[in-house]
N, C-alpha and C positions, 0 to 999 in steps of 0.2 A: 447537626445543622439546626440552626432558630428559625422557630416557624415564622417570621417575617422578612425571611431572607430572599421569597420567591420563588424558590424550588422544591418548597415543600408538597406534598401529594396532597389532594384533596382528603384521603381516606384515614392520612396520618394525623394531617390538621385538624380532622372534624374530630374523627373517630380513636386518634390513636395507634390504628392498626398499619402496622410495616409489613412491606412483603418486597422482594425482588423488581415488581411492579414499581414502587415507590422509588428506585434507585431508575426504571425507566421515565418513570414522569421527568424527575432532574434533568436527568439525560436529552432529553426535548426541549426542554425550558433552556438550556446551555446552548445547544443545535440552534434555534432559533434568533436567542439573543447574539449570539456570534453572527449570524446572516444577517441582520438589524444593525447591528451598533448599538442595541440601547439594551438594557437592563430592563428584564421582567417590572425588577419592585419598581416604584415612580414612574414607571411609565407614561409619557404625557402626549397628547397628540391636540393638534388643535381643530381636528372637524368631530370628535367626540371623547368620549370618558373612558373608554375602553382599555382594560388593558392589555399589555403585549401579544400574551394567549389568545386575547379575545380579537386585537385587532389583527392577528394573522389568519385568525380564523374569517373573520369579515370579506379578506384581499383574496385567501383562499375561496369561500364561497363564493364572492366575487366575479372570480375569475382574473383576479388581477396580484396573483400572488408572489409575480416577482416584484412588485413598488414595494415588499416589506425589504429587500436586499439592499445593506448600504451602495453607495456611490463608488464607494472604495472598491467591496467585492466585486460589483457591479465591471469594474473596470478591468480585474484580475482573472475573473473565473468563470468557466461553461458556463451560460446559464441554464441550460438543463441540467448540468451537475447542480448548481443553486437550488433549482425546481423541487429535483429529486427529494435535494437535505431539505425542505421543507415540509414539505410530504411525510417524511419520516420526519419529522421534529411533531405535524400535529398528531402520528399516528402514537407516538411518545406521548404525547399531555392529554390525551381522551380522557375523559371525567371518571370512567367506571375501567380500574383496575385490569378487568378479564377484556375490554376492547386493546390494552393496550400488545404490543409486539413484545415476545420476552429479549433481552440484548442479544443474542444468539440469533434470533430472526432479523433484529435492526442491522447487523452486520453483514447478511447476508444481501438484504434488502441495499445498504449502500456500495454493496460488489456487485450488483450485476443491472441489467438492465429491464426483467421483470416488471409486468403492470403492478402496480401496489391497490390494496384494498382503499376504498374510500376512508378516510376518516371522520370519525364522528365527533362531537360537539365537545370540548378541549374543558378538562378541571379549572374553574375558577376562572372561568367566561365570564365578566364579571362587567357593570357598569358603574363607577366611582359616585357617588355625591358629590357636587359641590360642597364644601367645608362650609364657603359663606352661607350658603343656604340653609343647614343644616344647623348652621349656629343661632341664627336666629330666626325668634317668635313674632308671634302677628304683634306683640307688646312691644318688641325693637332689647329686651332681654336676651343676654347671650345663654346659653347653656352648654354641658358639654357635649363633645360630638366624639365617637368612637367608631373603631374598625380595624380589623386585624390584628388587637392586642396594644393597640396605639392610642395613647389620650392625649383630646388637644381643648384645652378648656381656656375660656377666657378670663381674665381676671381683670376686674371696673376699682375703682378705687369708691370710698362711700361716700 
């Protein structure tokens, strides 16, 4: 999997390091983007920068964490079933590895009706730059702007 695909674990991205854990972060990140309709990578929202992770996490702390649930699911399925897979999707992308559920617990967790542990703050909670702002200097000079592996440089003619 390319580490700009969205599913990558924070521990693998930074550090390298794979474990069991890294195939539950995925797991979360898929859970979520299916109850959304949208895709991790590009993530776009228009009241902030945040992405997917981060703004489910926002609606979750919230208190408002069925509005991440498409329209579509919305109209097909429990919403407490929805609630649940949420729950277990942030308990999936927690930042540090040992918070996360091993898949043996997540499976268990979406069979039954048990209270779930709180979750804590989601791998790659992250707030975007603006590009335009980023691109340019108090001089009105472009330069290049970089992030997650990605370069977007501008080119002026002389």
């Amino acid at each position: 999997m390319d580490t700009s695909s969205g599913y990558i674990s924070p521990e693998y991205a930074i550090d390298g390091l794979y474990s069991p854990k890294s195939d539950v972060f995925s797991f979360g990140v898929l859970v979520l983007e299916i109850l959304s309709g949208n895709r991790n990578r590009g993530f776009c929202h228009p009241d902030h920068s945040l992405n997917l992770l981060g703004h489910a996490w926002k609606l979750f702390t919230g208190g408002r964490p069925l509005e991440l649930v498409s329209k579509s699911i919305v109209e097909t399925c429990n919403l407490s079933e929805a609630l649940r897979l949420i729950h277990v999707g942030l308990l999936c992308v927690q930042e540090n590895p040992e918070d996360r559920p091993t898949m043996s617990y997540v499976v268990l967790m979406l069979g039954n009706e048990d209270a779930l542990p709180r979750p804590k703050q989601p791998g790659f909670y992250t707030e975007r730059d603006l590009i335009g702002a980023a691109n340019t200097s108090n001089s009105g000079q472009s330069k290049p702007y970089s992030a997650n592996e990605c370069s977007i440089s501008m080119i002026e003619a002389r």
